[in-house]
C-alpha positions as CSV (number, residue, x, y, z in Angstrom):
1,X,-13.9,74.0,244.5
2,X,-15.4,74.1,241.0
3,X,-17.8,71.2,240.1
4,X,-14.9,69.4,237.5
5,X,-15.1,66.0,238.7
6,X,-11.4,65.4,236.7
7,X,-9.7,68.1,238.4
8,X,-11.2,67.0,242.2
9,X,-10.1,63.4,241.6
10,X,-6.3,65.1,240.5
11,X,-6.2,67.3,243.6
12,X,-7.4,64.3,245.6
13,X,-5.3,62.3,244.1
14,X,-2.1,64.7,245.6
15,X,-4.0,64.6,248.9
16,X,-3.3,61.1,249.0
17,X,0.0,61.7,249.9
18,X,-0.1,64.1,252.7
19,X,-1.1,62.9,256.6
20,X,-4.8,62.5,256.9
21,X,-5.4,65.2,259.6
22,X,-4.1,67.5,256.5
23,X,-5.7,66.6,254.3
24,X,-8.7,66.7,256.3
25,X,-8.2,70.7,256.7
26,X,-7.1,71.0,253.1
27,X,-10.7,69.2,251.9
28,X,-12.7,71.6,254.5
29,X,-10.9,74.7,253.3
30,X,-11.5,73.7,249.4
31,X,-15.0,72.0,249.8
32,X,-13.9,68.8,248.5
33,X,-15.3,65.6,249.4
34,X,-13.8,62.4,250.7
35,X,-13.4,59.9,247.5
36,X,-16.1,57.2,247.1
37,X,-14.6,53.7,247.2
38,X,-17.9,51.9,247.3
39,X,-18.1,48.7,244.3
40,X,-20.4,51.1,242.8
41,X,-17.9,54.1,242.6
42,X,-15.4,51.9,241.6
43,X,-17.4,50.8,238.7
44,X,-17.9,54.1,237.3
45,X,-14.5,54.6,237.5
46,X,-13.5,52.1,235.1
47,X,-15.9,53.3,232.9
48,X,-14.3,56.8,232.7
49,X,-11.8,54.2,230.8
50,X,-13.9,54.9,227.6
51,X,-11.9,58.5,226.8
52,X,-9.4,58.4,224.8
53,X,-6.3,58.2,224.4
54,X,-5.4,56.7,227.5
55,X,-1.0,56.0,226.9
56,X,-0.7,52.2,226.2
57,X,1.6,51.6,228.9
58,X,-0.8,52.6,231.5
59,X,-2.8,49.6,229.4
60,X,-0.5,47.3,230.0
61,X,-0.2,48.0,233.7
62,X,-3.5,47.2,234.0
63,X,-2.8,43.9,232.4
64,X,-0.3,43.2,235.3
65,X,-3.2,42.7,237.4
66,X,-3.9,39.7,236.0
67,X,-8.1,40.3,236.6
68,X,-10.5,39.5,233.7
69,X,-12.4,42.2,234.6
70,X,-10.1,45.0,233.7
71,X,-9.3,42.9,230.6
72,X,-12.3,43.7,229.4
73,X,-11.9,47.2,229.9
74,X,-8.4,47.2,228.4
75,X,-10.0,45.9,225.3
76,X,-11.7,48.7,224.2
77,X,-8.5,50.6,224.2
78,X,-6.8,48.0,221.7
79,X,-8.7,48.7,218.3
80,X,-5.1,48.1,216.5
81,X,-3.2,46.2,218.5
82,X,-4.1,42.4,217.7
83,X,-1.6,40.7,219.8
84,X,-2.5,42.0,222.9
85,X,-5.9,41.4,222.6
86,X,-5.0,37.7,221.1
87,X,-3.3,37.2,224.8
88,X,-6.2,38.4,226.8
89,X,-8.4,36.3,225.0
90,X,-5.8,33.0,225.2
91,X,-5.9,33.8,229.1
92,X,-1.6,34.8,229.0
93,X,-0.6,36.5,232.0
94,X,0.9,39.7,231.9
95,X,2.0,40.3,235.8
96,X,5.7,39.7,236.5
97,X,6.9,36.1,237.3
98,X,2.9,35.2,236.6
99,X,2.1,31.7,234.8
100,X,-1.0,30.2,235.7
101,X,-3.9,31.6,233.1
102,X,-6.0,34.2,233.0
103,X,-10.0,33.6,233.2
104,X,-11.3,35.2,230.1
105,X,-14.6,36.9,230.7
106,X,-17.9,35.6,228.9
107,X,-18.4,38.4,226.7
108,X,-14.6,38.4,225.3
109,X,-14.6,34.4,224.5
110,X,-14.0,33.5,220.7
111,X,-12.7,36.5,219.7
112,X,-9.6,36.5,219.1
113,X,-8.3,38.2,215.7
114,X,-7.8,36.5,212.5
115,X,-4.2,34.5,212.4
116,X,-2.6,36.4,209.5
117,X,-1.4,33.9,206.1
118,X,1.6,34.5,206.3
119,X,2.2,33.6,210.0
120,X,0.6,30.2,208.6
121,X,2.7,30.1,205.4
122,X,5.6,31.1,207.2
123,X,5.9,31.2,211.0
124,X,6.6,34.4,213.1
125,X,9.9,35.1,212.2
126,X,9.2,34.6,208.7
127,X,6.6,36.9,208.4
128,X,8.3,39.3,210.6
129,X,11.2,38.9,207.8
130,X,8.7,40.0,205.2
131,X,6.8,43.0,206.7
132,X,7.4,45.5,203.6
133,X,4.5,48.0,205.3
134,X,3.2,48.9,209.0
135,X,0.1,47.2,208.3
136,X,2.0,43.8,207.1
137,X,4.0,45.0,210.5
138,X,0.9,44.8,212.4
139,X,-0.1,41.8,211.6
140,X,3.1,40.5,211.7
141,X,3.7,41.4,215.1
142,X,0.1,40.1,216.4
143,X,1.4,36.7,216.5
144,X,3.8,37.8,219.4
145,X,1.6,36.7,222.1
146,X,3.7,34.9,225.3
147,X,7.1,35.8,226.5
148,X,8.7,32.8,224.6
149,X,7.4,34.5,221.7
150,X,9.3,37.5,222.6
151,X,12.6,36.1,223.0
152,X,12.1,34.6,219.6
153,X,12.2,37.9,218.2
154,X,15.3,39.3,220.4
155,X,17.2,35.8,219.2
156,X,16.1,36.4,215.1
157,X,16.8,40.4,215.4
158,X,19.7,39.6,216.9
159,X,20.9,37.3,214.5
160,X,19.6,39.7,211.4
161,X,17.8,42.7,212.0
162,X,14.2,42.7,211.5
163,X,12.8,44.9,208.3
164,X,12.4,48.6,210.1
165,X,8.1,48.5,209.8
166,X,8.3,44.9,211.6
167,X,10.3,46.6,214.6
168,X,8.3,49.8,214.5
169,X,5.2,47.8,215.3
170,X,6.9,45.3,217.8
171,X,8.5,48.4,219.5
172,X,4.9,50.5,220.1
173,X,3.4,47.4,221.9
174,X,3.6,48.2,225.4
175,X,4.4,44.6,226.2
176,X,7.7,44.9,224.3
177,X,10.6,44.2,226.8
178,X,12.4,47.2,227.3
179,X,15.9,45.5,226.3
180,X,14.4,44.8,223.3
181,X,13.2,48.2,222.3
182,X,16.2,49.4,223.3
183,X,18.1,47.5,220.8
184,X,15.5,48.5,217.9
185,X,16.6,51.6,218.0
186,X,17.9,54.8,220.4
187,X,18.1,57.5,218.6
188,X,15.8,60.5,219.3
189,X,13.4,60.7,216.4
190,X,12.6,57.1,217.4
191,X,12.0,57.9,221.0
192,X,10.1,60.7,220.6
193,X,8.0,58.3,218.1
194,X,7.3,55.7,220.6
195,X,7.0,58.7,223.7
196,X,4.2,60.0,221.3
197,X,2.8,56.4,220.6
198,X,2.4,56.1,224.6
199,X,5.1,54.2,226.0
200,X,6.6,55.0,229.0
201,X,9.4,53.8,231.2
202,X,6.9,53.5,234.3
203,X,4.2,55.6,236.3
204,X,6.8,57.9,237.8
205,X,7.4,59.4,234.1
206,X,4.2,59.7,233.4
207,X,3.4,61.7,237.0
208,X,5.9,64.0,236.3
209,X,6.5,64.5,232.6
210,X,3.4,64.8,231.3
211,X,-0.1,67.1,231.0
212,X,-1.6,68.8,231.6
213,X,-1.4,67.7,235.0
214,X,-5.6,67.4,235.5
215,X,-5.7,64.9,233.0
216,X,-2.1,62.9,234.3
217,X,-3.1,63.0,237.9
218,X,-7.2,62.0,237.0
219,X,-6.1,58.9,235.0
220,X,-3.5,58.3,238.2
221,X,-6.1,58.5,240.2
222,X,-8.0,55.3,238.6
223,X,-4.8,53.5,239.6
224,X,-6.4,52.8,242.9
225,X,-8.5,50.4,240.7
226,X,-6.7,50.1,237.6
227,X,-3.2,49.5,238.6
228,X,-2.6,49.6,242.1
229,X,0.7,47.3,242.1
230,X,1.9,50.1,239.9
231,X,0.6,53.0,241.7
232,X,2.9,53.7,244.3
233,X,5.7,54.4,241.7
234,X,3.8,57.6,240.5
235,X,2.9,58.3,244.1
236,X,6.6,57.9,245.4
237,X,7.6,60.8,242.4
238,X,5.5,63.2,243.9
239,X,5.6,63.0,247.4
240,X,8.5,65.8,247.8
241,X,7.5,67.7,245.8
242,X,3.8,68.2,247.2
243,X,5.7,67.9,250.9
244,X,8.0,70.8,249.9
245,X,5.8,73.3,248.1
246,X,2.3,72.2,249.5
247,X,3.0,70.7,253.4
248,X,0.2,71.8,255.7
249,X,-0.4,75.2,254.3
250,X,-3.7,75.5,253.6
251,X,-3.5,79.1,251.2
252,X,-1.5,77.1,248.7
253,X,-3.9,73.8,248.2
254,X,-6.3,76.1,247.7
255,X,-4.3,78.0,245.0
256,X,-3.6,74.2,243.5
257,X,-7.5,73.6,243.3
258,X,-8.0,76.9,241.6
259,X,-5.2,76.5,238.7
260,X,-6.0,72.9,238.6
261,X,-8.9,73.2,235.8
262,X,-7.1,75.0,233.6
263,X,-3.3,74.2,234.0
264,X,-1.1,72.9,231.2
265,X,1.7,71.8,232.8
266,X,2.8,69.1,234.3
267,X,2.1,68.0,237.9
268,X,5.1,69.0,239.7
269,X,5.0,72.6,237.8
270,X,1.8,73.0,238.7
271,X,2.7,72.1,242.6
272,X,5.9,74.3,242.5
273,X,3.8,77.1,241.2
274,X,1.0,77.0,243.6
275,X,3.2,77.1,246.5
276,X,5.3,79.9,244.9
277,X,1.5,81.9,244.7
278,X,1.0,81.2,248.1
């Protein structure tokens, strides 16, 4: 197999999901080594975290795992988006049903953004009420920190609805409940606006919706570390498919690992036409 260290972890990512004694055959006929899961590998891993753009809500599953070590590695992904980064560094938990505080790593104490004027002058939904631009939106929206905050703003847009910039900022946070996106809007210029802006339903979309499928399947591969509560999701999604159109034979992994590189589908149409090759 060529030396592309994205496109190995994406085919050994779909590996992952066959019985080992196949996989086994499949890594001998492709010359692809077992994956390192040493500390050390693991570590280098996250550090792939540095490309960009990595889709927010794969951020924010990260966040569900409630470790201040991948906080730290979320935060360099979060250059505009205040309010999550205000949580992380107030210790809130992100994990489902979650309450007890986060440890906040040493090198991400006391900096937490600037608390905007006019959340002083007027409170969240006041300033929400005033957003007139995305930036004012931004800011706005950076004071949304803990779930109460959250239903604040479902109780005050359902009362009135917010000023359009104030729910287009609220709605590209990845922590925005679903039922409250939802209600901001369903048409689909503003879906495809918040698809584009990263957001996703959950790890099965992203396994099978979007490319190319090196790229989707290397970042799903960091699950292991990054997201693992979330991982089985995208793993679950896939699992036909390879079954189907991969199984044992051999002639067809070896046809994935070749198109792999250079594919720009998605996963399951690159798996559907590797075993059609074969």
């Amino acid at each position: 197999m060529h030396d592309d260290s994205t496109s190995q972890q994406a085919v050994d990512f779909l590996l992952g999901l066959v019985e080992n004694k196949i996989a086994r055959r499949v890594r001998r006929r492709i010359g692809l080594s077992r994956p390192d899961r040493s500390p050390e590998a693991q570590r280098r891993l996250l550090s792939r975290w540095t490309w960009p753009p990595v889709p927010a809500s794969m951020l924010l599953w990260a966040l569900e795992e409630d470790d201040s070590e991948l906080n730290t590695v979320v935060w360099r992904h979060l250059p505009a988006n205040d309010g999550i980064r205000r949580a992380i560094v107030r210790g809130v938990p992100f994990g489902p049903g979650r309450t007890e505080p986060v440890p906040v790593a040493p090198t991400l104490r006391g900096q937490e953004p600037p608390v905007p004027e006019s959340f002083t002058r007027l409170g969240l939904v006041g300033a929400l009420r005033t957003v007139a631009s995305m930036e004012q939106g931004r800011a706005a929206a950076s004071m949304v920190v803990e779930r109460p905050d959250w239903q604040e703003v479902a109780d005050a847009d359902g009362e009135r609805p917010l000023p359009g910039y104030a729910r287009w900022a609220l709605s590209v946070r990845p922590d925005c409940p679903p039922a409250l996106r939802a209600g901001f809007g369903t048409h689909r210029k503003f879906t495809h606006r918040v698809r584009q802006a990263g957001i996703l339903s959950g790890p099965a979309e992203y396994a099978t919706e979007h490319g190319p499928a090196a790229r989707a399947l290397g970042l799903l591969s960091l699950g292991h570390t990054l997201f693992p509560a979330r991982l089985a999701a995208a793993q679950d999604a896939l699992r036909p498919l390879v079954r189907d159109h991969l199984g044992e034979s051999e002639e067809a992994w070896a046809v994935l690992a070749q198109l792999m590189p250079t594919f720009h589908g998605t996963a399951p149409e690159l798996v559907v036409t590797a075993g059609a090759i074969a």
